[in-house]
DRENMAR-209208 format. One record per residue: x negated, y negated, z negated of N, C-alpha, C in turn; residue number from 1. Coordinates in steps of 0.001 Angstrom, whole numbers, plus 500000, padded with zeros to 6 digits. Last residue first. Example, Ala and Ser with C-alpha at 12.3 -4.5 7.8 and 13.67 -1.06 7.14 Angstrom:
<pts>
[pt [487150 502250 492920] [486330 501060 492860] [487100 499970 492130] 2]
[pt [486810 505690 492200] [487700 504500 492200] [486800 503300 492200] 1]
</pts>
This chain:
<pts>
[pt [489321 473858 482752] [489933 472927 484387] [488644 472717 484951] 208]
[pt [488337 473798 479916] [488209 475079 481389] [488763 474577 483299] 207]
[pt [489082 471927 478553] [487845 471793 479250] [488133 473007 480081] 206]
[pt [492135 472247 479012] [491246 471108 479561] [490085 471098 479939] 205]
[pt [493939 474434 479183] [492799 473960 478562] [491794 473285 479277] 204]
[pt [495993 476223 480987] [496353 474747 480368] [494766 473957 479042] 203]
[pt [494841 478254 483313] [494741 477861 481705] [495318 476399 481738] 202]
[pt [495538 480788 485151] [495913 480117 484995] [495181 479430 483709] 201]
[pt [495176 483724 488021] [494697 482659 487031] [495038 481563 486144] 200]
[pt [495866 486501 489654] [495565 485363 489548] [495185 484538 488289] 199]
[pt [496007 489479 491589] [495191 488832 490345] [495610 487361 490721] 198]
[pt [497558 492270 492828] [496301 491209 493356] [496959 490176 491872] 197]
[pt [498180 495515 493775] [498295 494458 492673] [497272 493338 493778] 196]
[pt [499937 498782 494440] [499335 498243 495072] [498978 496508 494160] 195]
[pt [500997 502378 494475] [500991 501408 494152] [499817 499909 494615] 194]
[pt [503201 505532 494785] [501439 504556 495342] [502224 502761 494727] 193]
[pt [504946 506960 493643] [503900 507255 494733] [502562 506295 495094] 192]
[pt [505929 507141 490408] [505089 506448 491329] [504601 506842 492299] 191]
[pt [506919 508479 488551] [507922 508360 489780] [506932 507225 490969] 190]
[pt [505798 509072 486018] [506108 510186 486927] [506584 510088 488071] 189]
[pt [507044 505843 484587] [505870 507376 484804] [506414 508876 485481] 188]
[pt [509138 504397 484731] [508384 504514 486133] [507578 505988 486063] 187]
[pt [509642 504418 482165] [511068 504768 482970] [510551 505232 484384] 186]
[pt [507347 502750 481156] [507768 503936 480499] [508950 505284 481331] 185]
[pt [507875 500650 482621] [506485 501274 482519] [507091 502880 482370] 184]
[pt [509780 499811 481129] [509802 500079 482894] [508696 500636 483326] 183]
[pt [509756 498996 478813] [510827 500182 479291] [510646 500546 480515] 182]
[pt [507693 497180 478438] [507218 498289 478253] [508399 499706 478751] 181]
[pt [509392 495057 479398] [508124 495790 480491] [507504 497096 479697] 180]
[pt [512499 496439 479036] [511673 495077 479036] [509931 495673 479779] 179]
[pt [516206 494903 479664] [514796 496524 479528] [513706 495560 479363] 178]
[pt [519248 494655 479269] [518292 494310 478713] [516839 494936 478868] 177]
[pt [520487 496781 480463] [520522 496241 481155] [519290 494814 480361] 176]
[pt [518485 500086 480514] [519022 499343 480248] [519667 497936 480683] 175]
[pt [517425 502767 483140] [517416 501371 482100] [518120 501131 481744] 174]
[pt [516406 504684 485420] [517005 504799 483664] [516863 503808 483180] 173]
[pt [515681 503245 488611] [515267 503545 487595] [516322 503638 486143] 172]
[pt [516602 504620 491435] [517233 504152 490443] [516289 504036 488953] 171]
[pt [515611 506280 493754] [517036 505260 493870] [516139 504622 492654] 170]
[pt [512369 507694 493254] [513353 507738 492703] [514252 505901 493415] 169]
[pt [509279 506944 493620] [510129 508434 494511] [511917 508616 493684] 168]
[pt [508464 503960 494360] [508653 504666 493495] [510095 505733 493844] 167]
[pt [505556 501768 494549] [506741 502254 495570] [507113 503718 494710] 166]
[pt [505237 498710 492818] [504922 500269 492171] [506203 500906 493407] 165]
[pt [502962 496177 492314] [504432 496412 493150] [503739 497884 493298] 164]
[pt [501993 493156 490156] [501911 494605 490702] [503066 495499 491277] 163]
[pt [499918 490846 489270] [501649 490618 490145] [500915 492676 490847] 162]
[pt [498383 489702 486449] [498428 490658 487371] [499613 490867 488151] 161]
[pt [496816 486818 485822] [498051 487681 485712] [497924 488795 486717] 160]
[pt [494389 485790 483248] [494767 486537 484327] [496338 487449 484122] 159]
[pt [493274 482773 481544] [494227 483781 481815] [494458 484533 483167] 158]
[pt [489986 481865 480578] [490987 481924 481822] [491664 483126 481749] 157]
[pt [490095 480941 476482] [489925 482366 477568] [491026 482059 478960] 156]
[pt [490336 479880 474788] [489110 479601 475480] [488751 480466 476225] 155]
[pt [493310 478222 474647] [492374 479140 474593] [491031 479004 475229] 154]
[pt [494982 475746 473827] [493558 476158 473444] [492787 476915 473307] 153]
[pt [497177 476111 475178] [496835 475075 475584] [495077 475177 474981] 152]
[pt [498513 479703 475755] [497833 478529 474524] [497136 477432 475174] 151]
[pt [499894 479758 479371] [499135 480114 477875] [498703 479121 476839] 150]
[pt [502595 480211 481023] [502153 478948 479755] [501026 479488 479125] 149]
[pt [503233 480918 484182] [502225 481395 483173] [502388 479677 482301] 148]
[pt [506917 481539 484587] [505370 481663 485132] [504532 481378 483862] 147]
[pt [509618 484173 484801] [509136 482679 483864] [507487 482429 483807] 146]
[pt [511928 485435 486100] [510791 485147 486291] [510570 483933 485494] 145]
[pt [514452 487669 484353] [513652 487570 485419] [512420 486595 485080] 144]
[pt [515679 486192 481446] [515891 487379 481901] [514909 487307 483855] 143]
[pt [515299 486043 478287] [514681 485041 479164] [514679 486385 480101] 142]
[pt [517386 485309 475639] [517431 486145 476595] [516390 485681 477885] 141]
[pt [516763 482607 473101] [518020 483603 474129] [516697 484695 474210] 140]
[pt [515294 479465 472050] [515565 480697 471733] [516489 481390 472648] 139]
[pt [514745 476802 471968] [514454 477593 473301] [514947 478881 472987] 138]
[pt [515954 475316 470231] [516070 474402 471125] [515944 475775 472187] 137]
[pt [514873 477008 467610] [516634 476694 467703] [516871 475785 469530] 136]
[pt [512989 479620 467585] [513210 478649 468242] [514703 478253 468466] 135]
[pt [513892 482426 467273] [513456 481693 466275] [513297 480218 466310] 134]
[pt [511640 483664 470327] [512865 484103 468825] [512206 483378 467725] 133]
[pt [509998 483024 471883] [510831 481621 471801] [511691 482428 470719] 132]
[pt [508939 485026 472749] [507777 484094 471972] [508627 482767 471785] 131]
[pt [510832 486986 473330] [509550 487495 471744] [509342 486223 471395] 130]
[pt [510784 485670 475720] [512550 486012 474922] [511548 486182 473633] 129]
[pt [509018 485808 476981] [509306 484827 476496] [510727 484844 475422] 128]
[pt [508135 488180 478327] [508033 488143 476782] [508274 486821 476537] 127]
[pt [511526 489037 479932] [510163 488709 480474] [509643 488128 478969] 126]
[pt [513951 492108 480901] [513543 490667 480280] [512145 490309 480044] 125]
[pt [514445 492577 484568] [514181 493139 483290] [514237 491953 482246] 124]
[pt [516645 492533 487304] [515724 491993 486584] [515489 492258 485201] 123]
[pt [517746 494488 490051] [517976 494264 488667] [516162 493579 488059] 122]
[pt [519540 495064 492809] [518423 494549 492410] [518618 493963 491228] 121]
[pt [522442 497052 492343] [521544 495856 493389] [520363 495764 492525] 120]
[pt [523294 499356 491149] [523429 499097 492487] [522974 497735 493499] 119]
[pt [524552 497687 487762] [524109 498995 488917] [524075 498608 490209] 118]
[pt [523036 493515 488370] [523920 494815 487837] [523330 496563 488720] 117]
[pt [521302 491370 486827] [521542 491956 488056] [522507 493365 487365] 116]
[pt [520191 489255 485548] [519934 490639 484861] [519825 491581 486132] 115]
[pt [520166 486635 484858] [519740 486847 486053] [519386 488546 485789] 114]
[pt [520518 483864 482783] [521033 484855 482622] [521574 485781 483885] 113]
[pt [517267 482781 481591] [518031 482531 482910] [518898 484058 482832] 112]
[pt [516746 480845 478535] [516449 481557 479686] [517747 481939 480701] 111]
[pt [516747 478490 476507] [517630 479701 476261] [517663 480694 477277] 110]
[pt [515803 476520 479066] [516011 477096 477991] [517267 477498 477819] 109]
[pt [514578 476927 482319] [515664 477425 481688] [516220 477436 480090] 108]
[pt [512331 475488 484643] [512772 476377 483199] [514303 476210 482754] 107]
[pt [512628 476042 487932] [512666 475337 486875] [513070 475936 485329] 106]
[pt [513757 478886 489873] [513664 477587 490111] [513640 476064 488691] 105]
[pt [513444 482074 491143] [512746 480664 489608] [512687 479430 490364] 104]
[pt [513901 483231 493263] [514646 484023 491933] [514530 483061 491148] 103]
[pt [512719 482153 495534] [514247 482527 495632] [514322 483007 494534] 102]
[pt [510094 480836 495674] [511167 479967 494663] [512310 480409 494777] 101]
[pt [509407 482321 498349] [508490 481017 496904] [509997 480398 496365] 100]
[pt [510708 485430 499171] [510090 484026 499203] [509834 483378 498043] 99]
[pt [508957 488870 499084] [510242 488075 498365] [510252 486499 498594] 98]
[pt [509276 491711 501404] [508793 490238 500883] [509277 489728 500086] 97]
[pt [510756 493933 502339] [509455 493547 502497] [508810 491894 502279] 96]
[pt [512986 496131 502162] [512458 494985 501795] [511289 494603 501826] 95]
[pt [513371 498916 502011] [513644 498324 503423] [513225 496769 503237] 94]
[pt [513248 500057 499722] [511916 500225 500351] [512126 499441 501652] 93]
[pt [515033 497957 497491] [515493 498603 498586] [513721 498999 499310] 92]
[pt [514123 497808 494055] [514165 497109 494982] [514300 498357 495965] 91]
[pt [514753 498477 491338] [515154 499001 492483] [515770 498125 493645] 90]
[pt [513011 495582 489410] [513581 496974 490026] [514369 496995 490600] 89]
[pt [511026 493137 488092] [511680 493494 489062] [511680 494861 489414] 88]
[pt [509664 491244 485532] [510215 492632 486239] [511432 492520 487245] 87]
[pt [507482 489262 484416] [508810 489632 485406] [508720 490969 485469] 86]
[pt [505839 488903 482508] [506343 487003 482929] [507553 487692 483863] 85]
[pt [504411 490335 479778] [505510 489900 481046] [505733 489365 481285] 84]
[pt [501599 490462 478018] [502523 489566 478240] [503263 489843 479673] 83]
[pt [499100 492327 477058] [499854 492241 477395] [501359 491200 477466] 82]
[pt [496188 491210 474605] [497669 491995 474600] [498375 491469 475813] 81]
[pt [493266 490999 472826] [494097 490590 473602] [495322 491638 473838] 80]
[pt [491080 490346 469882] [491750 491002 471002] [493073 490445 471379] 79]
[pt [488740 487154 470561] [490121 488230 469925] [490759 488963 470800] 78]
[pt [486546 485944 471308] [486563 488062 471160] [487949 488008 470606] 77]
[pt [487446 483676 471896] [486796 484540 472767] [487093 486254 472109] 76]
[pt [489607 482195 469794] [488132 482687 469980] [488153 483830 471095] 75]
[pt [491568 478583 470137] [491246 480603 470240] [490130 481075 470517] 74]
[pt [490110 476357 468577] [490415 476913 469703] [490199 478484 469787] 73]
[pt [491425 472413 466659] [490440 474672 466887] [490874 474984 468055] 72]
[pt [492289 470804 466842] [491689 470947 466585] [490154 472369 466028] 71]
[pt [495638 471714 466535] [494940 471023 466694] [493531 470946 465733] 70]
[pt [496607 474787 468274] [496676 474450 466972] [495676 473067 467294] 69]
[pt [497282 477109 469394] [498213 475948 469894] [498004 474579 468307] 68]
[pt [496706 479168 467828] [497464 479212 468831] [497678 477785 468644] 67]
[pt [494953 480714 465565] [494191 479428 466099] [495031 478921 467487] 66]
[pt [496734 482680 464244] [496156 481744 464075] [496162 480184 464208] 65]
[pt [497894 484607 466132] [498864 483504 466123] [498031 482230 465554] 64]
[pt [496721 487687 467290] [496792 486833 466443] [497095 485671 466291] 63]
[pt [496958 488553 470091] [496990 489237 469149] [497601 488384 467699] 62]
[pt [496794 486278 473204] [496235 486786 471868] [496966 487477 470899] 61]
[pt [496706 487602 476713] [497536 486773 475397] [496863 487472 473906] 60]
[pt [496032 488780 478816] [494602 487922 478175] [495813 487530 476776] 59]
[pt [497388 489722 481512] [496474 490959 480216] [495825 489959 479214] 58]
[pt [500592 489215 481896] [498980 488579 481482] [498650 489111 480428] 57]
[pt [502220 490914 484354] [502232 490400 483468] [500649 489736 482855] 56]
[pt [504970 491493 486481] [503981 490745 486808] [503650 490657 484971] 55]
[pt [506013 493962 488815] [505480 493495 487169] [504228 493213 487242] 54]
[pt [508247 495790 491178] [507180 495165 490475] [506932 494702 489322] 53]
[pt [509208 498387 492399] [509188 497860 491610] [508059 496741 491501] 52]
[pt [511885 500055 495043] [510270 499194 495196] [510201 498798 493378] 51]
[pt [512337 503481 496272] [513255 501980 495697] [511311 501411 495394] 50]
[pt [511461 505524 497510] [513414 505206 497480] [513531 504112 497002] 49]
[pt [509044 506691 499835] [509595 505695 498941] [511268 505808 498880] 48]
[pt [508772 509317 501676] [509150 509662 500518] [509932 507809 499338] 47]
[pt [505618 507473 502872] [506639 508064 503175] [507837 508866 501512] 46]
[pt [504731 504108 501201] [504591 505404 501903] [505731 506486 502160] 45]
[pt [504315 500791 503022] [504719 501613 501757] [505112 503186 502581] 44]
[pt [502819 498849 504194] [502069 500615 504080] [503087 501136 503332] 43]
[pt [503391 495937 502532] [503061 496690 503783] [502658 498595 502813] 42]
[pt [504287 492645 501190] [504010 494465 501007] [504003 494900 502045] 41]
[pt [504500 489627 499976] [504720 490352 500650] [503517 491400 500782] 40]
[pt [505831 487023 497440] [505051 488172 497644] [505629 488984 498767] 39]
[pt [505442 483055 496221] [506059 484361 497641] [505143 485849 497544] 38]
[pt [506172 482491 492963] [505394 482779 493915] [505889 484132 495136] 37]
[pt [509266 480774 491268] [508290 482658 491740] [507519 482346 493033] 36]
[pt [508830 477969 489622] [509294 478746 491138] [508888 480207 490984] 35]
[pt [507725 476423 487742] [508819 477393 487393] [509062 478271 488530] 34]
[pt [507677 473368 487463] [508361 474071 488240] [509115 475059 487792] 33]
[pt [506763 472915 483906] [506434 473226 485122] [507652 473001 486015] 32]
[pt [507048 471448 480716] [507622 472329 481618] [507379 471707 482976] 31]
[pt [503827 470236 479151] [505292 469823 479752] [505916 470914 480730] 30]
[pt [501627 470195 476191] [501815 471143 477625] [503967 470070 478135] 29]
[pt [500358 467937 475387] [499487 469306 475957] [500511 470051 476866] 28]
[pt [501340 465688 475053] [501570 466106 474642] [501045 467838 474727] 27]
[pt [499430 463719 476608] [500196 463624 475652] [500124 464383 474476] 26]
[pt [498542 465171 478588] [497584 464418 478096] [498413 464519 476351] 25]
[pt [499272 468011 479475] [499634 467107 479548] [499157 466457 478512] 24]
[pt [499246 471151 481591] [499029 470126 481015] [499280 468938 480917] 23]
[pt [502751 472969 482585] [501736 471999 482629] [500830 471377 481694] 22]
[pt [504578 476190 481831] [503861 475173 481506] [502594 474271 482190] 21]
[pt [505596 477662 484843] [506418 477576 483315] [505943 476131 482326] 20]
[pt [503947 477283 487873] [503962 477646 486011] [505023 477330 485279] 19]
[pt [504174 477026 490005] [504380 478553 489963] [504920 478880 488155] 18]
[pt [503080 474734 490864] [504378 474679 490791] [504942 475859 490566] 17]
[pt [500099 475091 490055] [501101 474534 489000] [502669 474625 489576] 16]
[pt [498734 478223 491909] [499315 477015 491775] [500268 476389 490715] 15]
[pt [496901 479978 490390] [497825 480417 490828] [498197 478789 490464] 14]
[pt [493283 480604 491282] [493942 480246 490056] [495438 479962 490899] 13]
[pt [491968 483798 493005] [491749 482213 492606] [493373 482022 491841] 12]
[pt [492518 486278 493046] [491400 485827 491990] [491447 484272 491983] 11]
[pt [494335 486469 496420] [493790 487089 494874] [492096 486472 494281] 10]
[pt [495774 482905 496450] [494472 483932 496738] [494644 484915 495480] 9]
[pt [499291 481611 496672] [498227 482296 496080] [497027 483086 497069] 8]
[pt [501110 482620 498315] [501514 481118 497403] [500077 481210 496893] 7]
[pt [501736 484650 499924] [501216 483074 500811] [501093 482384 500024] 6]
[pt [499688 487739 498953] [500856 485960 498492] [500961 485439 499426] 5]
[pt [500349 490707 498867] [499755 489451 499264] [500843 488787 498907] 4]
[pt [499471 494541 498947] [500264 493139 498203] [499218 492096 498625] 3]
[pt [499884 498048 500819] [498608 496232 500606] [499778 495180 500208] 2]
[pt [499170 501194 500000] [500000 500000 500000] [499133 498753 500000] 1]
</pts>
């Protein structure tokens, strides 16, 4: 299988109108765009029944600390963790692209109620629903695509990974709430081939 952007290089840094969060002098970070970056797929292999993807950032910190805090900055060796920004399932194998801004168009608080039902194209929930519980202004359901915010003070360039899984099953077992570890989990065994490309993001000044 071969994945590509038109919105994006793999490895170079993934355009601001893609992000969720901007820098900002002010106030460090201001809501983005927000759009979904365009993705298009080739080679998918014989046997495919439905398409998946998941997009998420291997670099988010562990520890809450030194997050977003004035005057310190996340340390380099902390371990890191997994973050979802999307899921997308049972996509049709007859599909071959998605355009720049047809699922995310601008943030959403309380997030975007974009689940999808049986029988069409279904969106998972993305870890912003985890990192806004508790939040009286942003708190819900943050359901499909929400682009990259990381800590305004890490000292680590965030990488996302956008990955599209051609998969020997219609239908994945979900929920209508699912989340990236359910789709991971729902996918094993049903992957024929798979295919990713990388991008970048930091809201930290000196790393710009």
């Amino acid at each position: 299988m071969k994945l590509w952007s038109n919105s994006f290089s793999d490895g170079e840094p993934i355009p601001s109108e893609f992000a969720f969060g901007l820098p900002d002098a002010a106030s460090h970070v201001v809501f983005g765009p927000n759009r979904n970056p365009h993705l298009g797929w080739s080679e998918i292999p014989d046997g495919t029944r439905s398409l998946a993807i998941i997009v998420h950032d291997r670099d988010v910190p562990t520890r809450p600390d030194d997050v977003n805090q004035e005057g310190r900055e996340v340390p380099p060796d902390l371990p890191r963790a997994d973050f979802f920004h999307w899921l997308l399932i049972d996509l049709s194998p007859d599909v071959a692209e998605i355009e720049a801004g047809s699922y995310s168009r601008g943030v959403v608080p309380h997030g975007k109620d974009v689940a999808g039902t049986a029988g069409e194209i279904r969106q998972g929930l993305n870890d912003y629903t985890m990192w806004f519980d508790g939040d009286p202004d942003m708190s819900g359901d943050y359901f499909g695509y929400d682009g990259p915010c990381p800590p305004w003070n890490d000292s680590l360039l965030h990488h996302y990974e956008f990955a599209i899984f051609a998969l020997g099953v219609d239908r994945l077992e979900l929920p209508r709430a699912f989340t990236g570890q359910d789709a991971r989990d729902a996918m094993a065994g049903h992957v024929l081939a798979s295919a990713s490309l990388t991008a970048t993001y930091t809201l930290n000044p000196r790393l710009v």
